[in-house]
Structure formats: structure tokens, C-alpha cells
C-alpha positions as CSV (number, residue, x, y, z in Angstrom):
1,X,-11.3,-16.6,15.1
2,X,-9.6,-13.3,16.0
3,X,-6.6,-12.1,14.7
4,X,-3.8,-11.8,16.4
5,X,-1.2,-11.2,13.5
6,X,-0.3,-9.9,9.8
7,X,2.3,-10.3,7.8
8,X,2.8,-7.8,5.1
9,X,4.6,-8.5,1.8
10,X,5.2,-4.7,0.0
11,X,7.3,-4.7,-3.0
12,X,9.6,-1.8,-1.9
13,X,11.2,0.4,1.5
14,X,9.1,3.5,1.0
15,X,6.3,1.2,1.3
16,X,7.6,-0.7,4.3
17,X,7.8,2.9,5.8
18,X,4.7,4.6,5.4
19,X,2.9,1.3,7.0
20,X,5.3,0.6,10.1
21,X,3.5,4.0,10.7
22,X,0.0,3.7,9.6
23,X,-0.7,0.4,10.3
24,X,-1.0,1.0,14.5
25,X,-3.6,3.2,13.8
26,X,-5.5,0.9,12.2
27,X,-4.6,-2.4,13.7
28,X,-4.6,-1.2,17.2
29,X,-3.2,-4.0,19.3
30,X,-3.2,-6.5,16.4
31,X,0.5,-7.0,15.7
32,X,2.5,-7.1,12.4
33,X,5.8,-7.4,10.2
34,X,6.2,-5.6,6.6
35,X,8.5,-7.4,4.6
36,X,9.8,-5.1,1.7
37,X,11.4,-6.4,-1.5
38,X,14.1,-4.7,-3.8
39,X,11.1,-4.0,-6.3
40,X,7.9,-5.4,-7.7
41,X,9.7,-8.1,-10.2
42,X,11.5,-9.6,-7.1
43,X,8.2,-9.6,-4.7
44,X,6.4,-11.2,-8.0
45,X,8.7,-13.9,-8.5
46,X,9.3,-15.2,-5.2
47,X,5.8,-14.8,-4.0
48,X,4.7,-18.2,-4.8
49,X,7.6,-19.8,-3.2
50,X,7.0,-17.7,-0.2
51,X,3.7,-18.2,0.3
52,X,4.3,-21.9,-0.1
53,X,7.0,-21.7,2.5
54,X,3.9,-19.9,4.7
55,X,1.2,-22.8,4.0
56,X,4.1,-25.3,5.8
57,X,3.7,-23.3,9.5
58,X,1.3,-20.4,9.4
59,X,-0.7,-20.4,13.0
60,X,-4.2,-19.8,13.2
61,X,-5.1,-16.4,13.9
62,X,-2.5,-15.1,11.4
63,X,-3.2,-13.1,7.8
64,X,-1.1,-12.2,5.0
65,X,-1.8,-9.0,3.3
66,X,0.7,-8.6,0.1
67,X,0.3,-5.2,-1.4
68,X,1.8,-4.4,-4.9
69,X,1.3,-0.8,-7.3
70,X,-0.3,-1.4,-10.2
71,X,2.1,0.5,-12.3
72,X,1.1,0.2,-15.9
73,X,-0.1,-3.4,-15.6
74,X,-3.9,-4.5,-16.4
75,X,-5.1,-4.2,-12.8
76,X,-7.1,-7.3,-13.2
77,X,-4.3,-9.3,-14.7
78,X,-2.4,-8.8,-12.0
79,X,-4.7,-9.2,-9.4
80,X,-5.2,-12.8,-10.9
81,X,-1.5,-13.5,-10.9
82,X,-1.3,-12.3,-7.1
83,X,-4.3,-14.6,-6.7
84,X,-2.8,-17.8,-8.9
85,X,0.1,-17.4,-6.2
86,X,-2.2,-17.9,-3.3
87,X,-3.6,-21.3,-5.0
88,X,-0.7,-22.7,-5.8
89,X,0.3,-22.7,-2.3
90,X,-3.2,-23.8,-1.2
91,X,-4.0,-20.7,0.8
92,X,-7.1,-18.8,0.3
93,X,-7.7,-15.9,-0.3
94,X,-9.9,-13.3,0.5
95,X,-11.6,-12.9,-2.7
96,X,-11.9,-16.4,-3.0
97,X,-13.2,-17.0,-0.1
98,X,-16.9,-16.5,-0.1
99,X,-17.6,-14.6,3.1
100,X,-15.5,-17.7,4.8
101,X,-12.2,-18.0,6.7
102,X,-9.0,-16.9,4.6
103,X,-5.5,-16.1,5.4
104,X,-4.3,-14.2,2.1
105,X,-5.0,-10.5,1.3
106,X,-4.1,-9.3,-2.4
107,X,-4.0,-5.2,-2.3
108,X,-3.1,-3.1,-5.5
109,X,-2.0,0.4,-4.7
110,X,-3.6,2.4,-7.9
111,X,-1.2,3.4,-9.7
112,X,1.8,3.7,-7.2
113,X,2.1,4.7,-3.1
114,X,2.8,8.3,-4.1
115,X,-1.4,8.3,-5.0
116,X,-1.9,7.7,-1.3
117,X,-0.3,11.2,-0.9
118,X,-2.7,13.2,-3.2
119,X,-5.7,11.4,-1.5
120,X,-4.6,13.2,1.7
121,X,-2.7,16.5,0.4
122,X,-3.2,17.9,4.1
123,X,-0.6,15.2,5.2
124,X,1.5,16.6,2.5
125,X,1.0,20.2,3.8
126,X,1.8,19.2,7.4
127,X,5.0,17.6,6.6
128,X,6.1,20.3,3.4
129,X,4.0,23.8,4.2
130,X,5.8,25.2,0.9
131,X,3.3,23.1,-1.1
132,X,0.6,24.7,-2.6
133,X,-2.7,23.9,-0.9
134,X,-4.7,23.7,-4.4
135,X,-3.1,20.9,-5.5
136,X,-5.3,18.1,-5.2
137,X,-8.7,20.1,-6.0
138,X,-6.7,20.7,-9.8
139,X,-8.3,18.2,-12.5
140,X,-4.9,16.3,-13.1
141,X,-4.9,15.6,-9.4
142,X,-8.2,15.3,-8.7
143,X,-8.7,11.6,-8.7
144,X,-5.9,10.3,-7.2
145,X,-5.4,6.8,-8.1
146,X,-5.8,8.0,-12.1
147,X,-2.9,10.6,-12.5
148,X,-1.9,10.0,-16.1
149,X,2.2,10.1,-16.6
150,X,3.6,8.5,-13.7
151,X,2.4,9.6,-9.8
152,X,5.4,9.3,-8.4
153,X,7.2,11.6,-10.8
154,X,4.3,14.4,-10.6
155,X,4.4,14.6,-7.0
156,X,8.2,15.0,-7.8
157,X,8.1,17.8,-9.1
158,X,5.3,19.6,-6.9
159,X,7.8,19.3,-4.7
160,X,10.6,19.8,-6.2
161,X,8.8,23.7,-7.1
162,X,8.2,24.2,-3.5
163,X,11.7,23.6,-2.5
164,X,12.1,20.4,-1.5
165,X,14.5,17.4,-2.5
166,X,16.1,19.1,-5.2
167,X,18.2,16.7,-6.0
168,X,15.0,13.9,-6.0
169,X,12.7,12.5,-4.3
170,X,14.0,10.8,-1.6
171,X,11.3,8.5,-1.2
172,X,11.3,6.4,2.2
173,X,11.8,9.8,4.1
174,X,8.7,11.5,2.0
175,X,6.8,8.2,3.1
176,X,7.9,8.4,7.1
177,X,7.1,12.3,7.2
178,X,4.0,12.5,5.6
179,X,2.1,8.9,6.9
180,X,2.7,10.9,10.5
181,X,0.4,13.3,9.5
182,X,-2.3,11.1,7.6
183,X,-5.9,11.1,8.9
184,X,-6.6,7.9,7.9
185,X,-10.8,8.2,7.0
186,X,-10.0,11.6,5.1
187,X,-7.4,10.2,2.3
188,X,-9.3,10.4,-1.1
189,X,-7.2,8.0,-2.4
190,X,-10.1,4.4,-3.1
191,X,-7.0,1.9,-2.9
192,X,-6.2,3.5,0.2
193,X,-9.6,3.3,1.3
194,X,-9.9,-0.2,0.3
195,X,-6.7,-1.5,1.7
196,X,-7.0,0.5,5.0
197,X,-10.8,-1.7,4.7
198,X,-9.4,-5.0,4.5
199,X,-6.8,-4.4,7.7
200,X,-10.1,-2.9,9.6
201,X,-12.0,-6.0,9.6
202,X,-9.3,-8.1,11.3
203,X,-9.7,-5.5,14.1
């Protein structure tokens, strides 16, 4: 069966932002809502509860894609929690799934959305020239979705050097400036890749 709608659960604004303006490019005429949450402990704890509330009316033809950073959290531990969620509710999942029909996506941004941003430093450049091109081909940069300290923060103060938000990030307009530049098969990034993957296929 086709599909003919997503619902996205992201656990914050700058994330609702960068997808309201990626996602057309990849879902073409597939349409979607992003839900955003104050943070990742509120989308946690009333996933369940929401995806129960889901189960009750969900049409066919619809998917649910919830997409969360990792953060500093076991990737696989959380992965199983987004998954437990799914199961309680009695949806399944993608990865439970076994090449079947499902109607639940669990994404982990590696370690936060700002890693998406180093996978595709061109985006970066279009939307703030004053940052240095070399960036991303430095070894701390290199492999995006492994920036030891905090991604967010480092790409903070790249930009903070070049001129920009000097009084801090100002995250949901970074996102809405730079996704309008992104070349979506170019981004580095493999949580990118594999999230951008799993929207593709409902195409």
C-alpha cells in the first residue's frame, strides 16, 4: 500500500524547522506534520501514551517517523526504549517488522541535529560565507556524527569566530537558513543518510 502520509514526532523546534524544509524534497507529494516537543525528556515520556492514542485511529496508508539525538545515551538503549514504546501500543515498527508492513519509524540523530550541519558544510557556507571552508575536512570534524564534546556547542563557536550570533546560537533560525541550502545526497552526515533512507522508501 502507498503512502499517503507521515507524522513526525522530533523532540525540539530547531528540529521541526530544518524538516518542514527538507522533507518536500524528499517526500515529494507525500504529505506530512512535524510535531516538536519542549525537549527530549518530554517527547520520551509521552511517547507511549501518544503512540497509543495513534493505534485508536491511524488510517492506512499513514507512517510515523519519531526522530530523537542521541545525546550522550547508549544509542542502542535508546533505540530499544523508542522501540518498547511502539509495542506497548501494538504498532510495529520498522525494525521489527521483517521486510513486512509497519507504521512506526525510530530515527536517532547521532549525536545531535547540529551533526547534520558538518555532513553538509557547503549548506553552512551558503547560508554563513564568513565560515571557513576547511572545516569539515579537519579531523575533529571529520566524521560528523562522532564530534567528541558536544556538536551543537562546536558549531557554536565556528560560528561565533566568523561573526555570527554572538550572543548564541539561535538555533531554529541556523536550522531554517541552512536546510535551504542542503543537497540532500551530499550530506556526510550516516544518520542523515539513514533517516533521509527511511522517508525515501515511502516515496
Amino acid at each position: 500500500m502507498s503512502v499517503e502520509h507521515v507524522e513526525v514526532l522530533v523532540e525540539e523546534p530547531s528540529m521541526e524547522a530544518a524538516l518542514r524544509i527538507i522533507l518536500p524534497k524528499i517526500l515529494n507529494e507525500v504529505s506530512f506534520e512535524v510535531y516538536p516537543h519542549r525537549c527530549k525528556d518530554e517527547l520520551l515520556a509521552r511517547l507511549q501514551a501518544r503512540l497509543q492514542g495513534y493505534a485508536k485511529w491511524i488510517p492506512d496508508g499513514w507512517k510515523i517517523v519519531v526522530v530523537v539525538d542521541r545525546d550522550a545515551d547508549n544509542c542502542h538503549d535508546l533505540k530499544a526504549r523508542l522501540e518498547h514504546a511502539a509495542a506497548e501500543a501494538g504498532l510495529i515498527t520498522r525494525s521489527k517488522a521483517n521486510a513486512g508492513p509497519y507504521i512506526v519509524v525510530n530515527r536517532i540523530a547521532i549525536e545531535e541535529l547540529e551533526a547534520w550541519y558538518f555532513g553538509d558544510w557547503g549548506a553552512v557556507r551558503s547560508a554563513f560565507p564568513k565560515v571557513p571552508p576547511t572545516v569539515a575536512n579537519q579531523a575533529k570534524y571529520r566524521n560528523s556524527d562522532d564530534i567528541a564534546g558536544g556538536t551543537w556547542e562546536a558549531f557554536e563557536r565556528i560560528l561565533k569566530k566568523a561573526g555570527y550570533f554572538e550572543n548564541g546560537l539561535r538555533k531554529i533560525e541556523a536550522a531554517r537558513q541552512i536546510a535551504c541550502h542542503m543537497e540532500l545526497e551530499r550530506n556526510t552526515s550516516p544518520s542523515f543518510q539513514t533517516l533521509r533512507g527511511a522517508f525515501a522508501e515511502m516515496v
